[in-house]
N, C-alpha and C positions, 0 to 999 in steps of 0.2 A: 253473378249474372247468368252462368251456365243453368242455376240450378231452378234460375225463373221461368214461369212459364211463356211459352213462347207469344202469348197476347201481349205482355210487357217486356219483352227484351226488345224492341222496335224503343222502346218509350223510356226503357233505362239507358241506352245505346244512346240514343239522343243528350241526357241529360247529362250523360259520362261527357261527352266531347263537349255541351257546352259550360262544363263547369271548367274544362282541361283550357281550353282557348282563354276564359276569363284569367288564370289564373298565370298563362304566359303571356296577357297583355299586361298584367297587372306587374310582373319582371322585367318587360322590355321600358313600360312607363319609366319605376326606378332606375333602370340602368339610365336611361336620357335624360334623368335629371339629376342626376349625381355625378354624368359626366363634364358639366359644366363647372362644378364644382373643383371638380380634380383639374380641369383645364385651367380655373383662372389661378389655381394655387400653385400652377407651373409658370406664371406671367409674372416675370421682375422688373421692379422699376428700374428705368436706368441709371447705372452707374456709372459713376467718375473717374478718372484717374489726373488732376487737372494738377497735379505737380511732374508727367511725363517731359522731361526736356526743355524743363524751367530752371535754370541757372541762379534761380534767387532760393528755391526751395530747396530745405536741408533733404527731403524724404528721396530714397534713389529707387528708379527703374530700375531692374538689372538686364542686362541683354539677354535674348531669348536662347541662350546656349550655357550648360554650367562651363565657370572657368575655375582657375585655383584661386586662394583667397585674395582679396587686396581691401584696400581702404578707400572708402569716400571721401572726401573733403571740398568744403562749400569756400570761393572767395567773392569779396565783392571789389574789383577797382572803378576807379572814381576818375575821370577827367571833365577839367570845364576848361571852358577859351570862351573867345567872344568873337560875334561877324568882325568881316572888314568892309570900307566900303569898297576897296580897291582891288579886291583879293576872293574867289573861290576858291572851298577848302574842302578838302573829303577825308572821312573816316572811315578807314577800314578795321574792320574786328574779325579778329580771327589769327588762330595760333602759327610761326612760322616754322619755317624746317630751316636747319641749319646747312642743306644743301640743295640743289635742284630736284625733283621728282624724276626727271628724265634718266640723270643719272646716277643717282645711289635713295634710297626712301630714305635716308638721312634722319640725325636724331631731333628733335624739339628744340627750338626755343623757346624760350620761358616772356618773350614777347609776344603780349596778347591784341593789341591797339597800337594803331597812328594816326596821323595825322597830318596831313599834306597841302603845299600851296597847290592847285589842282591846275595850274598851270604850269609845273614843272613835267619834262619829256620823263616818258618812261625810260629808263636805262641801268646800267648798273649802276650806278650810284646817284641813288635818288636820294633828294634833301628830303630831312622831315622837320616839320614843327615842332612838333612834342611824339614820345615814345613812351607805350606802359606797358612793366612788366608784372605778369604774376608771379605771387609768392608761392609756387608751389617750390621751388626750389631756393629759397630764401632771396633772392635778387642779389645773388653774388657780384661785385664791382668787377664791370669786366678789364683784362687787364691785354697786354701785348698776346699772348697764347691764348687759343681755344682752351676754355677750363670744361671738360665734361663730368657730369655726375652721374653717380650708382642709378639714382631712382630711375625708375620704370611706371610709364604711364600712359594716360589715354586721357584727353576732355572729351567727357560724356555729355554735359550739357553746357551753354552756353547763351546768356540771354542780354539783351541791351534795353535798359529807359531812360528816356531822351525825354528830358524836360528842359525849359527854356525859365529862367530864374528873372527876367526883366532883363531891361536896361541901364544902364550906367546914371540916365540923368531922367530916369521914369516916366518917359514915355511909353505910351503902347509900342512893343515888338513888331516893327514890319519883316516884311518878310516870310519864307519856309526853308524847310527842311525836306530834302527828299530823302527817303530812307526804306531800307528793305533787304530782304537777303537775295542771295544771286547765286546761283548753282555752283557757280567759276569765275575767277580771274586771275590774269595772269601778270605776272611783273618780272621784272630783269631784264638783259638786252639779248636771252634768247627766245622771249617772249613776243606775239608778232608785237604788239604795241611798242616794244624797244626796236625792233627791226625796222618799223616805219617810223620812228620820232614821234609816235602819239604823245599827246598829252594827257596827264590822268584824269582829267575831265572828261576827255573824248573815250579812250577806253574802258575808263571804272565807272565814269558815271551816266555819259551821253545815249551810250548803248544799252543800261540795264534800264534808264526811263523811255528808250523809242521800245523794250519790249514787254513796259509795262512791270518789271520787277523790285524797282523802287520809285514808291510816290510820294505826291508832294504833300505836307503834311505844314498849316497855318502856324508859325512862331506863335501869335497870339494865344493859337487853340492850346501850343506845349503850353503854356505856362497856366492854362486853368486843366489840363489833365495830360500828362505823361501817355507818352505811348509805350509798352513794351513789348520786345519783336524775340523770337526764341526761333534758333539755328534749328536746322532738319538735317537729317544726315544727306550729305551728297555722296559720297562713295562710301558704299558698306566696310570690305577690306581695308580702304584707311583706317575707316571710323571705328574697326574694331582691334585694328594693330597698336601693338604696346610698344613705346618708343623709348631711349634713353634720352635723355636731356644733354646740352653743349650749351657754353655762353661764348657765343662768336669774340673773338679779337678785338680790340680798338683798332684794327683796321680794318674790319667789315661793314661797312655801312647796313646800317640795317635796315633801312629804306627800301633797299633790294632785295632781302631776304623771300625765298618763296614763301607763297600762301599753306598752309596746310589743304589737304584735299577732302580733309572728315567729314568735316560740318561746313553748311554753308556760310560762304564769309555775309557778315551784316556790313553792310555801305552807307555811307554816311554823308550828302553831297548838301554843302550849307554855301548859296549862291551870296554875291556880297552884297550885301544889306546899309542900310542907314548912311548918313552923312554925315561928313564932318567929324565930330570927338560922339558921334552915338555911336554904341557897340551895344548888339544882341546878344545877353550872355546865355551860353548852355551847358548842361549837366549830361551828363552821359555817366553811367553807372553800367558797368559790365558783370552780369553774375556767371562763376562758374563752377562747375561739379565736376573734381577731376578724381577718377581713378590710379591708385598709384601702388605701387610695390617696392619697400625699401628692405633691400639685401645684406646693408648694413646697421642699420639706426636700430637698435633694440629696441627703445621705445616706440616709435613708428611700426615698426615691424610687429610689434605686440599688438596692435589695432587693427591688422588686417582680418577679415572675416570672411564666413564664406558664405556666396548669395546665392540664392534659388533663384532660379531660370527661369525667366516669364516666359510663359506661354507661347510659340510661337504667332498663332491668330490675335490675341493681346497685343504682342508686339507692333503687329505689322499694323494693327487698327491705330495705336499710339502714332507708329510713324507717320502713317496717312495724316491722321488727325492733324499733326500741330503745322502743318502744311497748308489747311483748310483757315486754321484761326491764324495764321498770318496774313493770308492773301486778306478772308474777309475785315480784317483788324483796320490794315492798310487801305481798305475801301470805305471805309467807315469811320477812318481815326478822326479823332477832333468832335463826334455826334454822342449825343445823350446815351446813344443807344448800343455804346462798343461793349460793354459789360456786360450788358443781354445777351451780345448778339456772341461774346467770347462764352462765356456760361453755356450757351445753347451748343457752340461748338463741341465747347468739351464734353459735353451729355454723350455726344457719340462715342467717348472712351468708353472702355471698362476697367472695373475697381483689379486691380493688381496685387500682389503680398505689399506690404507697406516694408520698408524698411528705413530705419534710421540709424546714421552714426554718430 
């Protein structure tokens, strides 16, 4: 351009700059539409994590911190009874301590579920209907002494399905079931409910339906689909302390034994039902995933492994989550639409390392 004469440098000068401008609009075009490309190749579909703090599912969460190795292992116990017409009953689930919380964190019982006239006072020694133990510690017969054992442990998940099997003489199932998890309760005679003579109608069950955290749920609806309700953590620190096991005395009632504080207890309030010789029968299936550490059992001991740490943000979305698909579960149990609306739930997890033992 220097060397043109100066009639045409006005006219080369021009064509310089409009070819230069073409050629960074023709860069900046590309870049805008290649960044859409790169943006939707960062966009993932949502994932799942729909076995977090399912007690029926072998696959395990691990807590969002590493620990040293231990073992998973999956049970399922089984209770059925039937209504009364004369008789409210409530079932609580949820693992005991062999001492009061107040004064010592106390080691495990290996009792998972009861089952109560719910018109019996709270106190220390409370009758029970029926009593179920888990086998994580084989269901040793208990005898005159506290027998305690080596293992070390934790229930990590814990879940209940309540299904209603009919009637004795096949009629349609009147009646419900109110049912749901509850942050806390409390038993024994230093508990207020012992202090004032409640009855465990009035404290386990009257109180967690006026605040809406177990609802009522059609006998009919059990018996054409189950409901199942899966524990949240209530206190982190229990929920992640490793306990030694004890089988209380044959003079402990166990009736009165406290609640564990980990996981939320599942309640179970079946009002009395039918006339005469009808009885509503029901199934209750408790699943649980317990972590555990045996110090002595060589073969047990050979199975422990060591888990990766989920994620802290993973975590805390899991814990949120299964918080969301109970409430909605419970608003909707008995409707076409609980598998949708649980599915949809769980879309809000995220996929997590898978692990199986």
């Amino acid at each position: 351009m220097s060397k043109a004469p100066p009639a045409k440098k006005a006219a080369l000068r021009a064509m310089y700059q409009r070819q230069n401008s073409q050629a960074m609009g023709k860069t900046k075009v590309g870049r805008n539409r290649a960044a859409p490309a790169k943006a939707s190749a960062r966009v993932a579909l949502p994932r799942t994590v729909p076995y977090a703090f399912d007690g029926f599912d072998k696959r395990h969460l691990p807590l969002d911190e590493l620990t040293a190795p231990y073992t998973v292992t999956n049970f399922i116990s089984v209770m059925e009874f039937g209504s009364s017409p004369t008789m409210d009953q409530v079932i609580v689930v949820c693992p005991r301590t062999s001492l009061t919380q107040e004064n010592y964190s106390g080691p495990l019982t290996d009792y998972i579920a009861m089952r109560y006239d719910a018109g019996e006072s709270i106190s220390g020694s409370i009758a029970t209907l029926e009593v179920l133990r888990s086998p994580i510690i084989d269901k040793p017969a208990p005898t005159a002494a506290v027998q305690y054992s080596s293992v070390r442990g934790r229930l990590h998940n814990m879940s209940v399905r309540v299904s209603c099997v009919g009637t004795n003489t096949g009629l349609y199932p009147p009646g419900s079931v109110f049912l749901g998890t509850v942050p806390t309760i409390e038993t024994g005679s230093t508990s207020t409910g012992g202090e004032e003579s409640l009855t465990i109608k009035t404290a386990w069950a009257d109180d967690s339906i006026a605040v809406g955290y177990i609802k009522p749920v059609a006998a009919a609806s059990l018996q054409e689909k189950p409901v199942i309700l899966h524990a949240a953590v209530a206190e982190n620190v229990s929920y992640k302390s490793w306990r030694d096991f004890a089988v209380p005395g044959t003079g402990t009632n166990p009736g009165s034994l406290p609640f564990s504080t980990a996981l939320e207890p599942i309640v179970l309030y079946v009002p009395r039902a039918g006339a005469g010789t009808t009885v509503v029968n029901y199934r209750i299936e408790i699943g649980q995933q317990w972590c555990s550490r045996h110090p002595h059992n060589i073969m047990l001991r050979s199975t422990q492994k060591q888990h990766p740490a989920t994620p802290p943000t993973e975590w805390h979305r899991a814990v949120a989550a299964v918080k969301d698909i109970g409430q909605h579960l419970l608003a909707r149990a008995g409707g076409v639409a609980v598998d949708a609306l649980v599915n949809r739930a769980r879309g809000m997890l995220p996929l997590a390392p898978l692990a199986v033992d």
